[in-house]
C-alpha positions as CSV (number, residue, x, y, z in Angstrom):
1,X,8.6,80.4,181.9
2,X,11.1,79.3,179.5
3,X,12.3,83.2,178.7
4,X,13.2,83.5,182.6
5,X,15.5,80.2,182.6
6,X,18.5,82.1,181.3
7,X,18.7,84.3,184.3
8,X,19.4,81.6,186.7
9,X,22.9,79.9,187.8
10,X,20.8,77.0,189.8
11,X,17.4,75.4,188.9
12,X,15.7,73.3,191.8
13,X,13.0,71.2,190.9
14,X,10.3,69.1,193.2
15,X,7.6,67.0,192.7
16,X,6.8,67.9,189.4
17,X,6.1,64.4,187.9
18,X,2.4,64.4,188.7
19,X,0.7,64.5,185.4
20,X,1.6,62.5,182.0
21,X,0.8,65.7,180.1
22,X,2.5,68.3,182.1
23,X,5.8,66.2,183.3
24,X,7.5,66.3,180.0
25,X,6.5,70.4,179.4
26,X,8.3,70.6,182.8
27,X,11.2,68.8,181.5
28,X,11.7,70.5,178.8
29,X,12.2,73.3,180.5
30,X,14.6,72.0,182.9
31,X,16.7,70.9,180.1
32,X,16.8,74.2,178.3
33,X,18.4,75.8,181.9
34,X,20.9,73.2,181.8
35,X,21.9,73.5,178.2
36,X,22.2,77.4,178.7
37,X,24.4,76.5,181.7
38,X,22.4,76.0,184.9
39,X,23.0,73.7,187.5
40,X,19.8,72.0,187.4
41,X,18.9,69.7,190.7
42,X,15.4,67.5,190.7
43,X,13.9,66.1,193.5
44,X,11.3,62.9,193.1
45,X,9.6,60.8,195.8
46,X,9.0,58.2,193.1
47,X,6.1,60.1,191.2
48,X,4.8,58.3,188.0
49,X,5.8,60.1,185.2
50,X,9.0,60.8,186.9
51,X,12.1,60.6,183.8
52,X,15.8,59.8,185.7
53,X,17.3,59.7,181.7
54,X,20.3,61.7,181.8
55,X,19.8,62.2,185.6
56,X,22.4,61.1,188.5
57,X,21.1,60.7,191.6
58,X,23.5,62.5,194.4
59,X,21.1,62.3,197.7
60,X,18.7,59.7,198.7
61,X,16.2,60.3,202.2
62,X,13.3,58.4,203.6
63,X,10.7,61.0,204.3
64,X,7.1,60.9,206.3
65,X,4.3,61.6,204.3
66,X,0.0,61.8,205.1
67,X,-0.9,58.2,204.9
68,X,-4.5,59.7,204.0
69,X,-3.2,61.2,201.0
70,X,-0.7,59.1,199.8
71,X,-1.3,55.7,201.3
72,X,2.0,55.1,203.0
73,X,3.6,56.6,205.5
74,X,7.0,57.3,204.0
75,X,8.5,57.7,200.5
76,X,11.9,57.4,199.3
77,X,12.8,60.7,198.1
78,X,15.7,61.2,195.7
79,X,18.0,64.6,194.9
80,X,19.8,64.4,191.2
81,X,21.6,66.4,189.4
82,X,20.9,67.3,185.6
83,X,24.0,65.8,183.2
């Protein structure tokens, strides 16, 4: 909710980059904390529609995920920081 974003000093974001339609809504929104002066911090395991523009990556893990849901068994999962 875009009228709630002001309230908040820190943003944390994860997996969000599922759909093409929704990821850049969720952006958006991410962007608009950070411009009214959150600390916004993103975490992606290499999703599609995943945008690092004006991102810098601070954290990097190797994480186990369900080979039956995602075909693999681990995913590099990243932490940035909005800039």
């Amino acid at each position: 909710n875009a009228q709630l974003m002001h309230a908040y000093d820190v943003v944390l974001g994860s997996d969000l980059s599922y759909e093409r339609a929704v990821s850049p809504l969720q952006r958006a929104l991410l962007e608009q904390a950070h411009a009214r002066g959150a600390d916004v911090l993103i975490a992606d395991a290499g999703r599609t529609y995943f945008d690092e523009r004006g991102l810098v990556q601070i954290a990097e893990y190797e994480i186990e995920v369900p080979l039956d849901l995602e075909g693999v068994g681990s995913r590099r999962a990243r932490v940035y920081r909005m800039d």
